[in-house]
C-alpha positions as CSV (number, residue, x, y, z in Angstrom):
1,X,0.0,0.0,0.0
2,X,1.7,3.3,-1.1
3,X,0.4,6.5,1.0
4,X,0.3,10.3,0.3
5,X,-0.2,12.9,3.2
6,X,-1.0,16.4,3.8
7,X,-1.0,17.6,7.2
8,X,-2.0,20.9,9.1
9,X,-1.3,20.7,12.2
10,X,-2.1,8.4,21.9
11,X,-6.5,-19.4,37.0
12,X,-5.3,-16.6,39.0
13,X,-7.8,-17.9,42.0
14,X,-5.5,-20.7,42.1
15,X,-1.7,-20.7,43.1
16,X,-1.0,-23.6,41.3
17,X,-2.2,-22.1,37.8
18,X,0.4,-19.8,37.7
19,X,3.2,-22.4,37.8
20,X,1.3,-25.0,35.2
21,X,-0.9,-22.6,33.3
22,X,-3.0,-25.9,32.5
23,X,-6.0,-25.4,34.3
24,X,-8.7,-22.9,32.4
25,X,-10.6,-21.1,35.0
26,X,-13.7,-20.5,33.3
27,X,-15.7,-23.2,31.3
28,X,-14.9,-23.2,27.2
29,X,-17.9,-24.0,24.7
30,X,-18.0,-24.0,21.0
31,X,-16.1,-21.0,19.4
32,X,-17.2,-19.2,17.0
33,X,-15.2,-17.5,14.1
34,X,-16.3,-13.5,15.0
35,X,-15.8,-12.0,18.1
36,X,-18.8,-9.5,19.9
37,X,-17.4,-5.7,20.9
38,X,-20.3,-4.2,23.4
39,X,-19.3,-0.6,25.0
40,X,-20.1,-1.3,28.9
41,X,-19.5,2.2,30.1
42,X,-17.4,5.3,28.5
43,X,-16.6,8.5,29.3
44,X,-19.6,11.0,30.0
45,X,-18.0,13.7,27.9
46,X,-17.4,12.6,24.1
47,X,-16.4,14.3,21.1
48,X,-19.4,14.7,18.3
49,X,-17.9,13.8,14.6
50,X,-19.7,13.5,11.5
51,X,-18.3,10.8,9.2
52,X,-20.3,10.9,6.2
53,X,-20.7,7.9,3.8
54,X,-17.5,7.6,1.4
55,X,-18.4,8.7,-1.8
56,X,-17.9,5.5,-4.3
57,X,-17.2,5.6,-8.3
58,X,-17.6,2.2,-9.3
59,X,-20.3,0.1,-10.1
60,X,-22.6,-1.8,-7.6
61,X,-21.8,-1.1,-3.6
62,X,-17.9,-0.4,-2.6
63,X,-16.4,-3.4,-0.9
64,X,-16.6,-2.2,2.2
65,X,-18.2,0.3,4.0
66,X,-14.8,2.6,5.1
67,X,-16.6,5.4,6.8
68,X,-18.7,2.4,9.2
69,X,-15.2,0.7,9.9
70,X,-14.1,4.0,11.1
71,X,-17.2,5.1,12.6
72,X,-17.3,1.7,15.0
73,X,-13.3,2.1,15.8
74,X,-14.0,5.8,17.1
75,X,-16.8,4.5,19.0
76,X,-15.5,2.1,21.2
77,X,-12.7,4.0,21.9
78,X,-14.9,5.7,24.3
79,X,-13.7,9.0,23.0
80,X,-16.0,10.1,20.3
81,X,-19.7,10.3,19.5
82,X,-20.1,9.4,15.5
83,X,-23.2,11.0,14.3
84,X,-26.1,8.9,13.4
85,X,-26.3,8.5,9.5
86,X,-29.5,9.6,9.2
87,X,-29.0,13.2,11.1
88,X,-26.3,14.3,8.8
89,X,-27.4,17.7,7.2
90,X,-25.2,16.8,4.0
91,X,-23.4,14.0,2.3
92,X,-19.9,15.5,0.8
93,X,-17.4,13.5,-0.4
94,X,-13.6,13.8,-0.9
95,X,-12.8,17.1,-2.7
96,X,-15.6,19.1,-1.2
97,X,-15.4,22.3,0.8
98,X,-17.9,21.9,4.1
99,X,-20.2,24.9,5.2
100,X,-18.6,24.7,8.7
101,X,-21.4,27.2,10.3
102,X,-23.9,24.2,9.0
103,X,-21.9,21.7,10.3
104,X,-21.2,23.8,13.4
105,X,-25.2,24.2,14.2
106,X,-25.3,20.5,13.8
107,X,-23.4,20.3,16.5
108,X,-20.2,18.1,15.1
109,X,-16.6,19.4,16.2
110,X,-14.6,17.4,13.2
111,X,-16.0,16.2,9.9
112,X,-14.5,13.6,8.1
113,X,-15.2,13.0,4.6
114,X,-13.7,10.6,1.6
115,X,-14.3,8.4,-1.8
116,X,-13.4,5.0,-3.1
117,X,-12.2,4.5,-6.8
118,X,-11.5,1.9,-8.9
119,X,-8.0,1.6,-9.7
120,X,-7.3,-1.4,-11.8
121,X,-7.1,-4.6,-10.1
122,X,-7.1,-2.5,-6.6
123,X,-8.7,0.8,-5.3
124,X,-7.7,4.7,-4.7
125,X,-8.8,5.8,-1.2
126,X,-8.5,9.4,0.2
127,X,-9.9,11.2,2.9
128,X,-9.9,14.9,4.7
129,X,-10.9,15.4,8.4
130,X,-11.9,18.9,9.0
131,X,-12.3,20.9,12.7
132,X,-15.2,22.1,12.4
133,X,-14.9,24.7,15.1
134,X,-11.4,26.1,13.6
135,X,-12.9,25.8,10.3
136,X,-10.0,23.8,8.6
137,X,-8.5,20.9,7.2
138,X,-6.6,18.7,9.7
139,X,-5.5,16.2,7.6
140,X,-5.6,14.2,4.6
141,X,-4.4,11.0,3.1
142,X,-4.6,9.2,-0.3
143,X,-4.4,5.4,-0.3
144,X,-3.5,2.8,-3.0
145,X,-4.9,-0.3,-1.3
146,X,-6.1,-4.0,-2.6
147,X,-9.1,-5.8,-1.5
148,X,-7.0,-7.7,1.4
149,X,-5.8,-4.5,2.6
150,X,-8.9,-2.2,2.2
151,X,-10.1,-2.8,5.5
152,X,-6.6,-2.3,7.4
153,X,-6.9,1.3,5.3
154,X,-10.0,2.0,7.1
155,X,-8.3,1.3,10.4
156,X,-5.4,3.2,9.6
157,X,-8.1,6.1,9.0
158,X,-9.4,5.9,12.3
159,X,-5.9,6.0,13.4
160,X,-5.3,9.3,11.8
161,X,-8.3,10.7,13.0
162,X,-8.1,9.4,16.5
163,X,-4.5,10.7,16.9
164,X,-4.8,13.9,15.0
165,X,-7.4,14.9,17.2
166,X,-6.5,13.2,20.5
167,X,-2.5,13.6,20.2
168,X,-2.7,9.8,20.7
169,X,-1.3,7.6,18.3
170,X,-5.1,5.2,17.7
171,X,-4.4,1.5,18.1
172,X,-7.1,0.2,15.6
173,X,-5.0,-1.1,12.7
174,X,-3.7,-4.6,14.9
175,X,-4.5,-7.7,15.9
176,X,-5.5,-9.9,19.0
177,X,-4.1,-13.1,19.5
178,X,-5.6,-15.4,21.4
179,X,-6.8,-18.8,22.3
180,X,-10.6,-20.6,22.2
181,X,-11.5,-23.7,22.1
182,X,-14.3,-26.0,19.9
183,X,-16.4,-29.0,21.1
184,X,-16.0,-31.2,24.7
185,X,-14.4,-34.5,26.2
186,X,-12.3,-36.2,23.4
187,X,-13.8,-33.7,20.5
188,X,-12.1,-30.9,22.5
189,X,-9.5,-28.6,20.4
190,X,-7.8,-25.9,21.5
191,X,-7.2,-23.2,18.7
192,X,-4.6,-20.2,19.0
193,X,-6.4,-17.1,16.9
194,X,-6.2,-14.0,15.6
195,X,-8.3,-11.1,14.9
196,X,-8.4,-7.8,13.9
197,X,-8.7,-5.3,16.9
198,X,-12.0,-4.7,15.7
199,X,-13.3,-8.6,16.2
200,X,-12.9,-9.2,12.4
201,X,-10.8,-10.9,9.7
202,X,-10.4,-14.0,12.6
203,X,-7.5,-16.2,11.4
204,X,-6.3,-19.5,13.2
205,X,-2.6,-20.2,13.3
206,X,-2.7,-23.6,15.3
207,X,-5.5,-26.3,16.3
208,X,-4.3,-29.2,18.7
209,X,-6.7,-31.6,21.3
210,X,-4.3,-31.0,23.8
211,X,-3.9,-27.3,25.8
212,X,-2.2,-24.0,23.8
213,X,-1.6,-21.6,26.2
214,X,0.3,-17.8,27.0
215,X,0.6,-16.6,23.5
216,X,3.4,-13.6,23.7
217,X,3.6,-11.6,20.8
218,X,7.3,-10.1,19.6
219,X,8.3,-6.8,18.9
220,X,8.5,-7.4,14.9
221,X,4.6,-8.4,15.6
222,X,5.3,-11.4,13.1
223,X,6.3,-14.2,15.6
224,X,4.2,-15.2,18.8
225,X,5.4,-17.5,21.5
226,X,3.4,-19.9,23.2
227,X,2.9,-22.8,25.5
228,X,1.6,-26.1,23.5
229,X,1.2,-29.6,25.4
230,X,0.0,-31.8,21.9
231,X,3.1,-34.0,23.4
232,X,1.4,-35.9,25.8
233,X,5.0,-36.3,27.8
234,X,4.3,-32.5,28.7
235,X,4.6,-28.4,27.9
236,X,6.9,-27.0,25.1
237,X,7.9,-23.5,24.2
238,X,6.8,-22.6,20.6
239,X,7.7,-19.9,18.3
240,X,5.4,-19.3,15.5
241,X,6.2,-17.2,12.3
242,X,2.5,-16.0,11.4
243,X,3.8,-14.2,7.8
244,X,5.4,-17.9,6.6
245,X,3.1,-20.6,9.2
246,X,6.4,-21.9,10.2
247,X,7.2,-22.8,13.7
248,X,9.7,-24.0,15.5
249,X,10.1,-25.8,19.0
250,X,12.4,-23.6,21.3
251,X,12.2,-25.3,24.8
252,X,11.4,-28.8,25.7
253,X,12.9,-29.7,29.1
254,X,11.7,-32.1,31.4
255,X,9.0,-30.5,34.0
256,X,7.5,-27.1,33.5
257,X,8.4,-25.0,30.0
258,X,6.0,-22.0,30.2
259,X,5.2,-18.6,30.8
260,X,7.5,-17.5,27.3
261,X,7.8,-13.1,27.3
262,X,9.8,-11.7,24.5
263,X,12.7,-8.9,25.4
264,X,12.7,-5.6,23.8
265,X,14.9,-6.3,21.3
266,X,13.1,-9.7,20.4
267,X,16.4,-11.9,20.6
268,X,15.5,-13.7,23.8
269,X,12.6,-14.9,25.9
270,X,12.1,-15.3,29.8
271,X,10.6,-18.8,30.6
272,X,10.1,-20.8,33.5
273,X,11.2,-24.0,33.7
274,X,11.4,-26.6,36.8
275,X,14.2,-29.4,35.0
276,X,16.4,-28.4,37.6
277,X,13.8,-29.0,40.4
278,X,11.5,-25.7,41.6
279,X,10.2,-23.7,39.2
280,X,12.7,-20.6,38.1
281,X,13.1,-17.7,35.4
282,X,15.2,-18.7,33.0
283,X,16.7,-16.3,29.9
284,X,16.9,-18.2,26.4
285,X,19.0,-16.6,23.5
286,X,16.9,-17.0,20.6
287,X,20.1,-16.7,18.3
288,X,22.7,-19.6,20.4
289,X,19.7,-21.4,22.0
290,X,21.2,-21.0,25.0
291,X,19.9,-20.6,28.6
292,X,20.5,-18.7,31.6
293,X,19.2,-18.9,35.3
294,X,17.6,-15.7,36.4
295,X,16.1,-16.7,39.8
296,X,17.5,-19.0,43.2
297,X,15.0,-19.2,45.5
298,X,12.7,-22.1,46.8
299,X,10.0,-20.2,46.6
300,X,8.0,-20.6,42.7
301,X,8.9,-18.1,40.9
302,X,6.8,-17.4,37.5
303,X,5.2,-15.3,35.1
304,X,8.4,-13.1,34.1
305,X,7.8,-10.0,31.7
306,X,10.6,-7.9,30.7
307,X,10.3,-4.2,31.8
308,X,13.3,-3.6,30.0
309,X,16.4,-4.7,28.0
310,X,18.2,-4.5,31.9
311,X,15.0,-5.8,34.1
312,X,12.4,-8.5,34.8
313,X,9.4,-8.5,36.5
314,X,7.8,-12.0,38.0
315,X,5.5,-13.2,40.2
316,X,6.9,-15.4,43.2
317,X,5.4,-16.4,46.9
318,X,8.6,-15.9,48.4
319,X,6.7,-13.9,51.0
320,X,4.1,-16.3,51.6
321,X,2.0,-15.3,48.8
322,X,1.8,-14.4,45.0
323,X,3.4,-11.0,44.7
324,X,5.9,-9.1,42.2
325,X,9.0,-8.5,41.6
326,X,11.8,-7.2,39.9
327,X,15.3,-8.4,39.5
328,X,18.1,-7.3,36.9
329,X,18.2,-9.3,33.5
330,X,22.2,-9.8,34.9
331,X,20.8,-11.7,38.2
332,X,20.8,-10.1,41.6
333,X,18.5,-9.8,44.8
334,X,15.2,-9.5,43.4
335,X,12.8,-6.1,44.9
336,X,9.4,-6.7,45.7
337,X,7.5,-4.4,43.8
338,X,3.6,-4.6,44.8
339,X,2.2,-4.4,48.5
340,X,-1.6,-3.9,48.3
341,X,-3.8,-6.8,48.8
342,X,-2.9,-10.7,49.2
343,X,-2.9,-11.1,45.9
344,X,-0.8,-9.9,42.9
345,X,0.5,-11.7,39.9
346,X,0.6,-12.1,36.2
347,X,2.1,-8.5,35.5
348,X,2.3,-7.0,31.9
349,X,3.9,-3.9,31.0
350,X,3.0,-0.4,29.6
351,X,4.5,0.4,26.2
352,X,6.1,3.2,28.1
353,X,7.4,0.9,30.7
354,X,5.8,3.3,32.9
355,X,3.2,1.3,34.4
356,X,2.3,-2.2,34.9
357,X,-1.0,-3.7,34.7
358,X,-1.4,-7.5,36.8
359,X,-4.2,-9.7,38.5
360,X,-5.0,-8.6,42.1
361,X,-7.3,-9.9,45.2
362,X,-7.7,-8.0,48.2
363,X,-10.5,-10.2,49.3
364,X,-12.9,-9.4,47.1
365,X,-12.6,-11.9,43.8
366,X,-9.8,-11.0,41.3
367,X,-9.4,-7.8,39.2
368,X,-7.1,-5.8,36.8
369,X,-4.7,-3.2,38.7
370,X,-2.5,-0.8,37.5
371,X,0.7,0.2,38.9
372,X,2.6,3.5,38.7
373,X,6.6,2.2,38.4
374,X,7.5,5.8,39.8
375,X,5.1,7.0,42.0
376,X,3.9,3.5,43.4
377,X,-0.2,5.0,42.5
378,X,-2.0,2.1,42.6
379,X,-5.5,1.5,41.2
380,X,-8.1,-0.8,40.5
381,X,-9.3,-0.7,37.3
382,X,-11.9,-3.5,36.6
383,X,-14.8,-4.7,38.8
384,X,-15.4,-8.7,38.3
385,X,-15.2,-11.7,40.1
386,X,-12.6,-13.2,37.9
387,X,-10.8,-10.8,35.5
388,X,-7.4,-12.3,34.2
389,X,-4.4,-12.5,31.6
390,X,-4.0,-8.2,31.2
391,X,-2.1,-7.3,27.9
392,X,-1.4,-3.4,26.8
393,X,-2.7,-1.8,23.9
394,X,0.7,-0.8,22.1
395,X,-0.3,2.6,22.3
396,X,-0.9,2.5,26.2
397,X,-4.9,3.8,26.4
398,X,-6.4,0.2,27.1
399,X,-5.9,-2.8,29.0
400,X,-7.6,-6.4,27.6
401,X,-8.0,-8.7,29.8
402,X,-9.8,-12.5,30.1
403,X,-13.2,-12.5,32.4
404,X,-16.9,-14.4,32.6
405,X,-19.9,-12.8,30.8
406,X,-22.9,-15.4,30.9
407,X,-21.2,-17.8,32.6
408,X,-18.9,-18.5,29.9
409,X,-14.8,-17.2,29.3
410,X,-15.0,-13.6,27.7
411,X,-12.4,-10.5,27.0
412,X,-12.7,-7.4,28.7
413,X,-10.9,-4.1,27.8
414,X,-10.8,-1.0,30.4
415,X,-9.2,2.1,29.4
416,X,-5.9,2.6,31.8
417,X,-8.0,5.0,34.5
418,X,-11.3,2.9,34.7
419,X,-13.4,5.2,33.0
420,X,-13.9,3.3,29.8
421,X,-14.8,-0.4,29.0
422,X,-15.7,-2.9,26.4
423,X,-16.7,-6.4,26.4
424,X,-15.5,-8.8,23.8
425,X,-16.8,-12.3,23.4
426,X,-17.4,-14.8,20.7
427,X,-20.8,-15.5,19.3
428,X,-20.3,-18.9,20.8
429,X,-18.6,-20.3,22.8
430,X,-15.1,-19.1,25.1
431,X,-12.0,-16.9,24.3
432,X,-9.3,-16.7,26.6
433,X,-5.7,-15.6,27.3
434,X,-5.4,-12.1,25.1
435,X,-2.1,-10.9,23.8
436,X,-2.6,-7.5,22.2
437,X,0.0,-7.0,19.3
438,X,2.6,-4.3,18.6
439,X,2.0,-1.5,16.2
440,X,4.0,-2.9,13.1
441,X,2.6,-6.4,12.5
């Protein structure tokens, strides 16, 4: 896709899960292909935009609807109010000057307006976005896109607008991955998935009988490491090229091999492995295959996630129960990180690596918390019984996370303060263990 632009101008209720990360906590149906997005709660104040109806030159109806893809990103982002189709005072398309004092008495802040063209064996899309107020163009972008990439150009659309008007690079144009699972007793099958942000375009990568568990995207957003137990003699560590369907078997010692979280740099992964008796982090060089122990302690140590190139954060009960920690990527004493509540575990990290987001139980069921690295601010972002599994938006706004909705496994995703959140499930059936992906994928 070439691109031209004119600018004027963000089980945890059970110990033993963390160490095996076997047991799934809530029940799994029949999966379904397309995952449900329903907007639980968002902010009280949004932002009105009109997004009219791309204009479209060829015959029959355009291939997809672009200015409905964008309309529906915008909109569960919490942030923005799309205006009804049917209350829009005018239907310009790309090219067109806007009466802002119309637009203006309509009550929209930004109008966004484009077309669709035939272009050979592919399609020319362009777009402006107007502030309405200000009474000028924002920004503008023309498009040479394919049928398989149309969509992602609608995305990328809503990106634009999202940042240009939030200063927020959006987050629309990537993917979920993330495992379900189809049928029960011996017609069981795990499957590891992916999908669109948007619930769409749902693609599987893997099926087996047997358990796939903690997929871990890597920085390149191509490869995604995960936990497979098809060989009934136990876990191994995958790596999964999703560009060429290649994969290739990384780890297979005797015991535990789970928990895999990608560095920075993408040339090694933390693991946790028990060959050598308890359960430790472990550092694997991608490149020699070689592997280094992080962690001595009797305690079980698990879940690591890099918060760096230089640090590691992991859950461990060397206090008596599951908190985190951090120790140095070159080994050390580790530092206990999190105090509130009994509870603590399964830590991801901020883009930023300002902030960490992790499963925690004051008494009260399990839900998502957020941590200030700096300031030690902590919060409580979600509200369930039973919330699980948090993974970052790469652009930092939203946290996804596994929980129940109609007694069946579900994803939830809450904006970083609380104030905004979405429901995700599939039409049948369960979906578990998110891993949001990087930008470039």
């Amino acid at each position: 896709m070439t691109k031209q632009r004119t600018i004027d101008k963000s089980c945890p209720a059970h110990w033993l899960w963390l160490v095996f990360s076997v047991c799934m906590l809530l029940p799994f149906g029949s999966a379904h292909a397309v995952i449900e997005i329903e907007i639980t709660e968002g902010f009280e104040s949004t932002i009105p935009i009109a997004i009219v109806p791309f204009g479209w030159s060829g015959q029959g109806e355009a291939p997809i609807d672009v200015a409905k893809v964008v309309s529906d990103d915008l909109h569960r982002s919490g942030y923005f109010d799309p205006f009804n189709r049917d209350d829009l005072i005018a239907r310009p398309v790309s090219g067109a000057v806007p009466n802002y004092s119309n637009w203006r008495i309509s009550g929209a802040d930004f109008l966004l307006i484009g077309s669709i063209e035939p272009a050979g064996n592919n399609y020319t899309v362009d777009f402006q976005l107007f502030d309405v107020v200000a009474q000028k163009i924002l920004s503008a972008f023309t498009f040479q896109v394919s049928d398989q990439t149309l969509r992602s150009a609608s995305h990328q659309i809503a990106d634009e607008v999202f940042e240009e008007i939030l200063g927020l690079p959006g987050a629309f144009n990537t993917q979920i991955a993330f495992v379900s699972v189809e049928g029960a007793g011996k017609d069981r099958q795990f499957k590891l998935q992916l999908a669109d942000a948007d619930g769409q375009n749902e693609q599987t990568m893997l099926k087996s009988p047997r358990p796939i568990i903690s997929p871990s995207w890597a920085p390149d957003g191509v490869r995604i490491a995960y936990v497979s137990f098809e060989n009934r003699k136990g876990s191994a560590i995958y790596v999964q090229n999703r560009q060429k369907g290649s994969r290739e078997k990384v780890l297979s010692q005797p015991g535990i091999n789970g928990a895999p979280s990608w560095s920075p740099d993408g040339s090694r992964l933390a693991v946790v492995l028990s060959y050598e008796g308890n359960p430790e982090i472990y550092i694997l060089d991608l490149t020699s295959g070689q592997r280094r122990r992080l962690t001595q302690n009797e305690a079980i140590d698990t879940e690591p996630v890099w918060l760096d190139n230089n640090n590691i954060v992991f859950t461990s009960d060397r206090s008596g129960g599951p908190q985190l920690y951090k120790v140095a990527t070159r080994g050390g004493r580790a530092e206990r990180l999190t105090f509130e509540g009994r509870y603590n575990a399964s830590a991801t990290v901020s883009p930023d690596a300002s902030t960490l987001a992790f499963v925690h139980n004051s008494g009260n069921g399990f839900q998502i918390a957020t941590l200030d690295i700096q300031s030690d601010l902590f919060l409580t972002v979600t509200d369930g019984n039973l919330d699980e599994s948090p993974t970052f938006a790469p652009n930092g706004q939203m946290i996804m996370y596994a929980t129940e909705a109609g007694g069946r496994g579900a994803l939830g995703a809450v904006s970083i303060d609380g104030s905004v959140s979405q429901r995700l499930s599939l039409t049948s059936g369960s979906v578990r263990e998110p891993s949001w992906s990087p930008f470039n994928r």
